[in-house]
N, C-alpha and C positions, 0 to 999 in steps of 0.2 A: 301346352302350346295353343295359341289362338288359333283361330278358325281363320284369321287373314294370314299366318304365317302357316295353314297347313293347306292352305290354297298355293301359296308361292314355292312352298314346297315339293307339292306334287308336279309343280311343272321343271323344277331344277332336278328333280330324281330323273328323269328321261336322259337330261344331259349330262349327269353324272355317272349314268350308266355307261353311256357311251364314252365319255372318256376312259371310265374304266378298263372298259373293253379295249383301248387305245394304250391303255402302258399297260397292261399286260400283253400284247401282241409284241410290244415294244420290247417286255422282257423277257418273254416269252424269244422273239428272235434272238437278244442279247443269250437266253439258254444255250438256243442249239448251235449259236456260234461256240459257244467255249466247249458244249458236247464235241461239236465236228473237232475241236484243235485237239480235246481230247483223243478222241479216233485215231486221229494222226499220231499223237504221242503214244498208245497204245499200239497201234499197227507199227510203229518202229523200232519197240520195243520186241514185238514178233519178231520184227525180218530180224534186228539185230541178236535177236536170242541162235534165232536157223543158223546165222553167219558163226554165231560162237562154238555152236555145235558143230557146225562142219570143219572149221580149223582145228578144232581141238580133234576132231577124228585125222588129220592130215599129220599133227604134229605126233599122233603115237605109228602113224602108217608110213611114215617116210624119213626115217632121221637122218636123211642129209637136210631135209628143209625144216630140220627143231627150229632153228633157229627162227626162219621167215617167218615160220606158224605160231611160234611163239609170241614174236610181235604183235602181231595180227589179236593174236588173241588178248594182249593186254589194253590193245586199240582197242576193242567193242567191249572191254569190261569198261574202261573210262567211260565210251561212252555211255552204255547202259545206267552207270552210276550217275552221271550228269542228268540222263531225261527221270532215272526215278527221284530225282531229288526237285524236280522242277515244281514249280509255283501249283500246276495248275494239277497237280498231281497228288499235291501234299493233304493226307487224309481224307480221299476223295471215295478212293475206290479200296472196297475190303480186296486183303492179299496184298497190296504195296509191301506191309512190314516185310511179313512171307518170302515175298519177290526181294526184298533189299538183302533179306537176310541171304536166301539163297541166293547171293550176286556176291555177297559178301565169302561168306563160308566160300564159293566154289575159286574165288581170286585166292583165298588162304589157301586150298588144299593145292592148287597149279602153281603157284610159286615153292610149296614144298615139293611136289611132282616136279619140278626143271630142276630145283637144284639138285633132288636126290639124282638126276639124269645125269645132270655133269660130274657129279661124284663119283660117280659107277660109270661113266668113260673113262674117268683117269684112272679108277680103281683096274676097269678091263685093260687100258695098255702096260700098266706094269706087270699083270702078272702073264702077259704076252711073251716077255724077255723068259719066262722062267720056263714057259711051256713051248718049247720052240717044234716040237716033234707034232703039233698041234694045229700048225699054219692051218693048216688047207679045212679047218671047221671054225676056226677064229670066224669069219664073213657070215658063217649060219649062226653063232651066239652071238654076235652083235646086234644079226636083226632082230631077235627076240627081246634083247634085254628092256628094250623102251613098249613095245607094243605087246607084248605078252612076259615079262618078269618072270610069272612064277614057272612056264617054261625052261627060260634061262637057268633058274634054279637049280631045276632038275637036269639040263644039259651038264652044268657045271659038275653038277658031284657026279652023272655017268661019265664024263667025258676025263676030266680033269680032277676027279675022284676028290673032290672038295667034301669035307663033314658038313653036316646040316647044322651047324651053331656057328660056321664060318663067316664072319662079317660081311661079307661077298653075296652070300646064301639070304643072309638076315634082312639086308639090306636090297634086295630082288623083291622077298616076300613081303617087306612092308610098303615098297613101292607098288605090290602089283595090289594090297588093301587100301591104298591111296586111291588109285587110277580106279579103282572099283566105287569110293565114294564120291569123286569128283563126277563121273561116268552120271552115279544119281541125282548128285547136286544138281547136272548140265539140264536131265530128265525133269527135274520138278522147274530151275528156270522157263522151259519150254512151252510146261504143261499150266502154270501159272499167267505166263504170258500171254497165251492162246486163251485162259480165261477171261483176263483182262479184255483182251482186244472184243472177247464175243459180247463181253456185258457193255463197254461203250458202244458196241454196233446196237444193243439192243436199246439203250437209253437213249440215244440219236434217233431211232426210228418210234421210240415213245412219246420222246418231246415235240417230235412232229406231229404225230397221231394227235396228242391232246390238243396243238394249238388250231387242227384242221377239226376239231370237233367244239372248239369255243368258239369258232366263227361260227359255225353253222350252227348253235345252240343260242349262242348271246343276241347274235342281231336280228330273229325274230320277235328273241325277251323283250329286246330294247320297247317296241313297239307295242307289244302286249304287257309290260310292268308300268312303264307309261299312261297308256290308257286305264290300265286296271287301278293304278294310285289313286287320280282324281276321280272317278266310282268309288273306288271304298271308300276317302274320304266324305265324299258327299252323303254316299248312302249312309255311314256312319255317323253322321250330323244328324240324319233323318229318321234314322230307325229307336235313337237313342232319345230324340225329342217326342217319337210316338208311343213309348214306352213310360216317358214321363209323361206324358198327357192321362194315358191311361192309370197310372200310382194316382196321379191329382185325382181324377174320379173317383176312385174309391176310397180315397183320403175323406172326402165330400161324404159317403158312406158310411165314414168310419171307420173305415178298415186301414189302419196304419202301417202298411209294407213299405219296405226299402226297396229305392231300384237299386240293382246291379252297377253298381260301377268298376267297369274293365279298365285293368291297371294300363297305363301307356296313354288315357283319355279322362284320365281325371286334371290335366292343366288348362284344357280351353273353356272357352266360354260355358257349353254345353253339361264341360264337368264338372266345372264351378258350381253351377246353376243344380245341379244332381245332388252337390255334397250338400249344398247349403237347406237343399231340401230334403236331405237323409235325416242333417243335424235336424231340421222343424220335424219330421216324424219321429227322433226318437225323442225329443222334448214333450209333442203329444202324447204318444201311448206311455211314456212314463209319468206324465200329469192323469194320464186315464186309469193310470194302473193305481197309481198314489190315492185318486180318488177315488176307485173301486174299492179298496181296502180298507180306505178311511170309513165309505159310508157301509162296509162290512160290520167294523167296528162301534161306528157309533149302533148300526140297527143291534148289537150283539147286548153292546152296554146298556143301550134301550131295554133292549126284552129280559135280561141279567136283572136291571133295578127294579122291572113293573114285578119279575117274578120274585126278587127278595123282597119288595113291600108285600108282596102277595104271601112270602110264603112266611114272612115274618108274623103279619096277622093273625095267619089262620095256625100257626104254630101257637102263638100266645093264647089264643081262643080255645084251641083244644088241648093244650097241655096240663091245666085243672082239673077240665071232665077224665079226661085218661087218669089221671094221677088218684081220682076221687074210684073210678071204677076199678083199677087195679089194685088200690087200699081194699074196697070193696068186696073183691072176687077172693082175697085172702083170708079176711074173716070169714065169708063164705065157704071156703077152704077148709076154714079151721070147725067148723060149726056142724062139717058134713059128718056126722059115726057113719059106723058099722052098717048100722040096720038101713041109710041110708041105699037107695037104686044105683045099679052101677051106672046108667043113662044120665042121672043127675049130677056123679063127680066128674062121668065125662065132659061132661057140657061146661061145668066149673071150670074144668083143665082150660078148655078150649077158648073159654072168656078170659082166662088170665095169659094165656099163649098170644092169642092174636092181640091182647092191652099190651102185650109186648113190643109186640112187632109196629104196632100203630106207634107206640113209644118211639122206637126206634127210628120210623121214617119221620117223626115228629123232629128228635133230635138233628139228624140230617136237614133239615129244613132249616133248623134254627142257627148250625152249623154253615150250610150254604148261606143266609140272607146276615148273619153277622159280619162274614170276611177279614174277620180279629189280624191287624197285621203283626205281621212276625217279629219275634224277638229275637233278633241275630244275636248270636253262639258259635262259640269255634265246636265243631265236631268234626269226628273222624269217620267219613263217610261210610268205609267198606266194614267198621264195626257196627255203626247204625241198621245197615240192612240186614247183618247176619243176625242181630238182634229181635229185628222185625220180622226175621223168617223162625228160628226157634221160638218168637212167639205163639204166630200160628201153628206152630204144629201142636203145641199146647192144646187146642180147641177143635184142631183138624186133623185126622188120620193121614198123613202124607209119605205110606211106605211105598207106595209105587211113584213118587215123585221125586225127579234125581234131580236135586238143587247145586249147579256148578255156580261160586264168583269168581269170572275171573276178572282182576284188576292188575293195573301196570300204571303207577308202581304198588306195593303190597300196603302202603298205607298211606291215605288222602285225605288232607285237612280241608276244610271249605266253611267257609259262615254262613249260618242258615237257623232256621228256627228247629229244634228238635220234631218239636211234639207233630208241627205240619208237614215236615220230613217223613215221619213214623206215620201217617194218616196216610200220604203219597204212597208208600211201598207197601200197606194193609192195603190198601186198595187194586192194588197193578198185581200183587199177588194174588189173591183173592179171584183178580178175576181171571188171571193165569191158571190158577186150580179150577176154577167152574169150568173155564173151556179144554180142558184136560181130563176132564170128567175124574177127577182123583189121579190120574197114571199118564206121567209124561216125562219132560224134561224142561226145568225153568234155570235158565241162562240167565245170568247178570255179567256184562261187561262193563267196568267203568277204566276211563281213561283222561289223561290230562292232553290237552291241546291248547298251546300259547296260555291266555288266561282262560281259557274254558278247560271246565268238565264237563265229561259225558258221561253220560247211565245207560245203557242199554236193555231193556227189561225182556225175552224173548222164551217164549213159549212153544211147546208143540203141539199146540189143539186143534182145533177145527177150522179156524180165521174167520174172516168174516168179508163180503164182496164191499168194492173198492164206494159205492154207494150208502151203506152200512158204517166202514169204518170214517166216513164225513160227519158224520153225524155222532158221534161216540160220545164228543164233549158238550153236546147239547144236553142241557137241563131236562130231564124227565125221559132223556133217552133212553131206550132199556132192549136188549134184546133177551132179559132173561123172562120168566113167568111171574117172580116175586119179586124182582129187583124195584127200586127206586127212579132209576135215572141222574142218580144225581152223586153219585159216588167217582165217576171220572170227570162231572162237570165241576165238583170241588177239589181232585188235583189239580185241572186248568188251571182255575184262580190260584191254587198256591206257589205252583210253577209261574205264573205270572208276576205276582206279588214277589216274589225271587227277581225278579227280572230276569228271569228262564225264558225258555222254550220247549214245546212238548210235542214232537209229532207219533203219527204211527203209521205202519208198514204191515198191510195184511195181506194174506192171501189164503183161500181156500184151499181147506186140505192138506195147507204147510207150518199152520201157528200165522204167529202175530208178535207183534217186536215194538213197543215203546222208545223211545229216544228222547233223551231230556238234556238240555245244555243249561248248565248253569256259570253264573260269572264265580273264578276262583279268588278272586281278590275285593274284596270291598270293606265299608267301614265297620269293623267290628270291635268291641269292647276286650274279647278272650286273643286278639293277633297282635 
């Protein structure tokens, strides 16, 4: 949103407020009118539930007036059925079913209740004729049969020596299990009713409550959400433009930080103007980043060629003389008898030991500054390393070292050069045993992911701090006494010449963990 449309806006939220507050008062009144109608259909429901109950006590206490009472009572069943069936009623208020059903049920049991009535008068005046020695208790078992039956029952068989299975008897007792249900049906109409009426008394006096508390809540808001819109928008133009003032200055610096852009304010001008300046900073620090890395690598490739011309010379220069003294030290070897000083074979020993070792860092030299590139080969990765590990044990004593590979899947093809393969895992092992001092555990995981593999090479030695292992693949780096330095700076190169990657993960006191990613797919002559 623009800054001229959140200007015009702050001023229509005041009055949008206010109307708000205007149809809801509005509807708000429209509530508590249909509460109030409610009220009334509920309170008439009560009165008319009282009125049912008190006829239906009339019609079992007076049977000359069944008849009047009877009426009566089918007058307020209709109507009670008409107001629960009414609009404003229909699924409003929990207990309606409840209440319809108890109106329903209590009309079925009083329509069985009258007829069985007039049944059992005509049943009483025929058997009148038979019991004529009887007159003068005929008037006490009439009054009983409608308002107490199972009385009646019992007069009949003392009086009138009636069996208790007599249709007379049968028809007393099921009358008076009727009058007994209806009796509770009338009890829970009542008791239903009277809940009705208390929860619309209480929803009328809520609906009230709430709208006498949005008046007196909203129309102070009105005038504090009002004023407060055009402040925050303003101050929200201002805080946000002094925030980028400050990113520009240290942009100037150098220092390439993103401002904060707050979601809901990145449409107007100011967010525009945020983004478009987020996009220039991450354009910078990834041209800064790109050419940090670039001039890593050229200083790397630099120092890489000065030392392979360096070490190529001085490898060619002295790989004669070595070659000449070690010829040398052998015949001298050969020429030592018996009678020879033990001081002087030792000495012998010791010149053909160390025209060794010079030999050896000679070769390493000659091996680092050639860079021979590789003769891709199909091989089958996880036999090449188990290969390269039963080699060294050949040369190495490795019974306290527990060599786990685990790989997933059990066998992985990948194109590579063998022999610079075998030079990579002589070397990562190697130096896995030195810092293990002989006795540890060397872990290989290799795994496929999309077209990469991965090699994991991991150790339990010593490790080494995170300033240390930066330096690992530097040429002549060495943290051992006799080492060369130049045994992990010539995996680099072959991992590179792969078009790998090689990093490490160390820590004191936990091992040390190689990582190498190689591409699983490329041109090869053996795929």
């Amino acid at each position: 949103m623009s800054l001229k449309k959140k200007i015009a806006l702050s001023f229509f939220i005041s009055v949008f407020i206010i109307a708000l507050l205007a149809i809801f008062e509005y509807i708000n009144f429209i509530g508590i009118k249909k509460e109030i109608r409610r009220l009334e259909l509920t309170d008439t429901i009560r009165s008319k539930s009282l009125q049912l109950r008190r006829h239906e006590k009339n019609f079992f206490l007076y049977p000359l007036k069944t008849k009047e009472e009877s009426e009566a009572i089918h007058k307020y069943l209709i109507e009670l059925n008409g107001i629960l069936n009414s609009s404003l009623l229909i699924g409003r208020e929990n207990g309606l079913s409840d209440l319809r059903s108890c109106v329903k049920e209590y009309e079925y049991r009083f329509n069985i209740i009258e007829s069985a009535a007039k049944d059992l008068s005509k049943e009483f005046e025929r058997i009148k004729t038979s019991h004529v020695k009887f007159n003068n208790l005929f008037p006490l078992v009439e009054s009983t049969l409608i308002e107490h039956p199972l009385q009646g029952s019992e007069l009949l068989q003392k009086f009138f020596l009636m069996p208790s299975g007599s249709r007379l008897v049968l028809a007393l007792r099921e009358l008076d299990a009727q009058i007994n249900i209806l009796r509770k049906e009338g009890e829970n109409i009542l008791f239903i009713s009277k809940e009705l009426d208390k929860r619309a008394r209480e929803k009328v006096e809520n609906t009230i409550y709430i709208s006498q508390i949005a008046i007196l809540l909203v129309t102070p808001l009105v005038f504090i959400i009002g004023v407060g819109t055009i402040f925050f928008f303003n101050r929200d133009v201002v805080n946000r433009l002094k925030v980028l003032t400050g990113v520009v200055e240290r942009t100037g610096r150098g220092n390439f930080s993103k401002v904060a852009l707050v979601r809901g304010n990145s449409r107007d001008e100011v967010g525009t103007l945020i983004q478009k300046f987020n996009t220039m900073e991450e354009q910078l620090a990834q041209r800064e980043k790109e050419l940090e890395i670039k001039n890593k690598e050229l200083l790397q490739n630099k120092k890489l060629a000065a030392i392979g011309t360096l070490a190529s010379g001085v490898a060619h220069e002295l790989n004669n003389p070595l070659n000449n003294i070690y010829i040398s030290s052998q015949v001298l070897e050969r020429e030592i008898d018996d009678t020879s000083s033990q001081n002087l074979r030792e000495v012998v020993q010791d010149i053909r030991g160390q025209t060794l070792r010079v030999k050896k860092i000679v070769g390493d030299l000659l091996e680092f500054a050639r860079g021979r590139e590789p003769q891709f080969r199909k091989i089958e990765l996880n036999t090449l390393i188990t290969d390269v590990y039963n080699q060294i044990c050949k040369s190495v004593n490795l019974e306290k070292i527990k060599f786990v590979l685990d790989s997933r899947p059990n066998e992985m093809f990948i194109c590579a050069d063998p022999e610079q393969m075998e030079r990579v895992f002589i070397n990562l092992f190697t130096n896995a045993i030195d810092a293990m001092s002989g006795e540890g555990n060397l872990i290989v995981r290799t795994g496929q992911y999309d077209n990469l593999v991965e090699i994991k090479v991991s150790d339990s030695g010593r490790g080494m701090p995170v300033e240390t292992a930066e330096k690992v693949f530097e040429p002549f780096f060495t943290t051992k006494d006799r080492g060369t330095g130049l045994g992990l700076a010539i995996v680099f190169n072959i991992i590179k010449k792969h078009d790998g990657e090689i990093t490490i993960k160390s820590e004191e006191g936990k091992g040390t963990t190689f990582s190498i990613k190689l591409p699983k797919m490329r041109i090869c002559d053996d795929f």
